[in-house]
C-alpha positions in Angstrom: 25.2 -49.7 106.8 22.9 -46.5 105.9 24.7 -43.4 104.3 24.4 -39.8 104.8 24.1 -38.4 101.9 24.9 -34.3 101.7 24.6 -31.6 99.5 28.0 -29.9 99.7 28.9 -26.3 98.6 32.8 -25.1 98.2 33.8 -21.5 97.8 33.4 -21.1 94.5 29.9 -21.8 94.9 29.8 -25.3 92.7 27.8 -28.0 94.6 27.9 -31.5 94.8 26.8 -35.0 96.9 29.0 -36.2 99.4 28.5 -39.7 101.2 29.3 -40.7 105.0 28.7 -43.2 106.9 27.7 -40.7 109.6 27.7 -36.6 110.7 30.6 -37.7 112.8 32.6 -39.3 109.5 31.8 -35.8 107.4 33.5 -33.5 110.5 36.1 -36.1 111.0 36.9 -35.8 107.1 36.2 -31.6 107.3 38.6 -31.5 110.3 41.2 -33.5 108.5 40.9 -31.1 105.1 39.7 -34.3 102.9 37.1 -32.7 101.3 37.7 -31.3 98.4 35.6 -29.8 95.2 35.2 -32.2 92.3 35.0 -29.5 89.9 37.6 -27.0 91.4 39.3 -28.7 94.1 38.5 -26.0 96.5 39.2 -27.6 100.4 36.6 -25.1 101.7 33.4 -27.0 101.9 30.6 -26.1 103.6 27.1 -28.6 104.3 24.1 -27.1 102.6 20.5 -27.5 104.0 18.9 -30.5 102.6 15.7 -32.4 102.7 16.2 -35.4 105.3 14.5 -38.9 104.0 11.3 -40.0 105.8 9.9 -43.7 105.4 6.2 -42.4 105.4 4.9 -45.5 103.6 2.6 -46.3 106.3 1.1 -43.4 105.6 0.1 -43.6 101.7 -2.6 -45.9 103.0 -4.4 -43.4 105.4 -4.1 -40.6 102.7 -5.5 -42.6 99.3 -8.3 -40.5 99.3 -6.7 -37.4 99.0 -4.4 -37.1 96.0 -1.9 -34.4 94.5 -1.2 -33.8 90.7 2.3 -35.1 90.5 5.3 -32.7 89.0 4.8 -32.7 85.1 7.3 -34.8 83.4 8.5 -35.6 80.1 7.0 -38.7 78.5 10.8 -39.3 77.7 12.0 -38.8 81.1 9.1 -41.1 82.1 10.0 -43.9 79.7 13.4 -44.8 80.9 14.4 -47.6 82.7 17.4 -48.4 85.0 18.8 -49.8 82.4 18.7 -46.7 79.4 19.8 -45.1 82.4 22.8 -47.2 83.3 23.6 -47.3 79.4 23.5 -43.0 79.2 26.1 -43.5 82.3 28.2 -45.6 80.2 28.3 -43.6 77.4 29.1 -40.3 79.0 31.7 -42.1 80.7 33.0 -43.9 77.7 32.9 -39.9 75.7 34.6 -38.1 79.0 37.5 -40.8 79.1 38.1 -40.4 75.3 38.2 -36.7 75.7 41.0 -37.0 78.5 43.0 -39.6 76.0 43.0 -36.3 73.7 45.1 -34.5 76.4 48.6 -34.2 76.2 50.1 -35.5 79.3 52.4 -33.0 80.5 52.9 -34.7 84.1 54.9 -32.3 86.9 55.5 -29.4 84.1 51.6 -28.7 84.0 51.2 -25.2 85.6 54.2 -24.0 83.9 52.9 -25.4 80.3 49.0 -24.1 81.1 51.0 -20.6 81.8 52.9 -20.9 78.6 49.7 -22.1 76.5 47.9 -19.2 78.5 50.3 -16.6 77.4 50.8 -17.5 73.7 54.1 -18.9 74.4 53.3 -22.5 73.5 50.9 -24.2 70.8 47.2 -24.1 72.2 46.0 -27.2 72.9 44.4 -29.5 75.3 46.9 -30.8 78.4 46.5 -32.7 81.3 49.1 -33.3 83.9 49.9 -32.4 88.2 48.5 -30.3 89.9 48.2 -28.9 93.8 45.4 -27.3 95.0 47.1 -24.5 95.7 48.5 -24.3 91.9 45.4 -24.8 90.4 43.7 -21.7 92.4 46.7 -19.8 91.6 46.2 -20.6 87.9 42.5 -19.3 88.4 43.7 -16.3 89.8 45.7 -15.7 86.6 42.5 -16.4 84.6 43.3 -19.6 83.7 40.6 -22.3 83.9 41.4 -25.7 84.9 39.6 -28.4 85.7 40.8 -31.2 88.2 40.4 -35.1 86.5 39.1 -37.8 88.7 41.4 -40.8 88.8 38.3 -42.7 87.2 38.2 -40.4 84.1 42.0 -41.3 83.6 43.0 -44.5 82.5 46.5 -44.2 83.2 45.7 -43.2 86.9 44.4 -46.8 86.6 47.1 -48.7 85.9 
């Protein structure tokens, strides 16, 4: 089966991919409020414009003659394989779970702690815990950055 693959946007302007199986599988899930932000967790997502992909292989043939400097790119860039590629992947994965292992867990109680931290009423340091959308953007609203964790980022979400 083919995927859609869409450039998202939520309200707070961060954009990301998203990947149907069909237009009718992204309003289905838009309908349903199952999009979310992976930065922010905002649920108001909107479809950007985006390039659609064109098989015009057959074409490369009748157009040899005529050729276009490609996009300038770094001999680095140029040089890697899928395989330094996969191995970057791994290693910024590897780095962002050990990161979250360095959070302090603070489960159900973690608005009221990131208020507390916040305010200079607890000892400021990194914590991770619960979270509904709606308390996250209320924790924005109070100037208060957080930062939703995937369940892949988390090893105890994997458990």
């Amino acid at each position: 089966m083919a995927l859609k693959v869409f450039d998202l946007q939520c309200e707070a302007q961060h954009i990301f991919e998203g990947w149907f199986s069909s237009h009718e599988d992204y309003d289905s899930q838009q309908e349903k409020g199952l999009l979310t932000c992976p930065v922010c967790g905002n649920a108001k997502i909107s479809k950007m414009l985006s390039a659609p992909h064109l098989n015009v292989s057959h074409l490369k043939k009748a157009k040899q003659a005529q050729t276009v400097s490609p996009v300038p790119v770094t001999e680095a860039a140029a040089s890697l394989t899928d395989k330094d590629l996969a191995k970057i992947q791994a290693t910024v994965m590897q780095q962002l779970r050990a990161y979250v292992k360095q959070t302090e867990d603070v489960g159900d109680q973690f608005t009221s702690e990131a208020r507390r931290i916040h305010y200079g009423e607890a000892k400021d340091r990194a914590i991770r815990g619960n979270a509904t959308p709606e308390q996250r953007q209320a924790l924005r609203e109070e100037g208060i950055e957080v930062l939703p964790i995937p369940d892949f980022l988390d090893d105890n979400q994997l458990q």
